[in-house]
C-alpha positions as CSV (number, residue, x, y, z in Angstrom):
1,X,-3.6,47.6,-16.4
2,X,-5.7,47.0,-13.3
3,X,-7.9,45.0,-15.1
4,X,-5.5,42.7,-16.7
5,X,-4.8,42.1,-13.1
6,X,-7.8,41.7,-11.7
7,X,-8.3,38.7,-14.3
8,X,-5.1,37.0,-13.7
9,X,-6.0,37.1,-10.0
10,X,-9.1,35.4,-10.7
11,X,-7.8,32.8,-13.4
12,X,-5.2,31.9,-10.6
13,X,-7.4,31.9,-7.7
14,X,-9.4,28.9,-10.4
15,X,-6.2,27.5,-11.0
16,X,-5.6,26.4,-6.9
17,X,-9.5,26.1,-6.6
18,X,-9.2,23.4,-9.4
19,X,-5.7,22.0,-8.7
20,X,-7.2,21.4,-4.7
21,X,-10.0,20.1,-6.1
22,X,-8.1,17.0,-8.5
23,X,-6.1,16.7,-5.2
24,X,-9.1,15.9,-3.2
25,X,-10.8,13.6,-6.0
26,X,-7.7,12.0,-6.1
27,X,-7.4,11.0,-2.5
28,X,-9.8,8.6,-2.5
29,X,-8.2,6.3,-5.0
30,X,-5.0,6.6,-3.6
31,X,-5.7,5.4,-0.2
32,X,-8.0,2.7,-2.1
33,X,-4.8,1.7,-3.8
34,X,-2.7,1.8,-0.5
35,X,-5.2,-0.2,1.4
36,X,-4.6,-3.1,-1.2
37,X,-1.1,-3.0,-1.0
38,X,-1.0,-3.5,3.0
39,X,-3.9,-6.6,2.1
40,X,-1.7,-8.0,-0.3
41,X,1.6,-7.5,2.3
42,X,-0.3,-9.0,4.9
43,X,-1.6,-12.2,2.8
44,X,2.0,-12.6,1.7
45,X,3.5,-12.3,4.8
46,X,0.9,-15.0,6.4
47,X,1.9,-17.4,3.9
48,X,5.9,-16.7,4.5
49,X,4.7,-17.6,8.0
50,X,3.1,-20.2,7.3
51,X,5.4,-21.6,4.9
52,X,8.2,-21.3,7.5
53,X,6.3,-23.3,10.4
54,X,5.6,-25.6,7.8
55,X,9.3,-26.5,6.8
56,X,10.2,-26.3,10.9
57,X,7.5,-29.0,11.3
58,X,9.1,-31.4,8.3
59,X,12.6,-30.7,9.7
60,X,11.5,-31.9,13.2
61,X,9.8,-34.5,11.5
62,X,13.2,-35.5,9.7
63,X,15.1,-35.0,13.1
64,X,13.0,-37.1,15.6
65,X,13.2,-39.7,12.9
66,X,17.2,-39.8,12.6
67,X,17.1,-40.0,16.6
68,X,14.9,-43.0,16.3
69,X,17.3,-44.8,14.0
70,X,19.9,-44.3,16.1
């Protein structure tokens, strides 16, 4: 009986050796993946920006031109 227990102490203490070792392998890829997600946020919101002072710039384009008609 001591045995048996002696070898499921050491098949769990490989269990959470392995299980922290996928856990570190797979940090790496996830903070790869996270890193492209803010990249991506950021381009998008630059465009939004950009795409916003863009319309302001027609619309006061269109609005200095009605006060010239006038």
């Amino acid at each position: 009986m001591r045995a048996i227990k002696k070898v499921a102490a050491i098949l769990m203490a490989i269990a959470v050796v392995a299980s922290s070792a996928a856990i570190f392998v797979g940090i790496d890829p996830a903070v790869d993946l996270l890193a492209s997600f803010e990249k991506e946020y950021e381009k998008n919101l630059f465009e939004a920006e950009y795409n916003l002072l863009d319309v302001a710039e027609t619309e006061k384009g269109f609005i200095a031109n009605a006060l010239n008609r006038k």
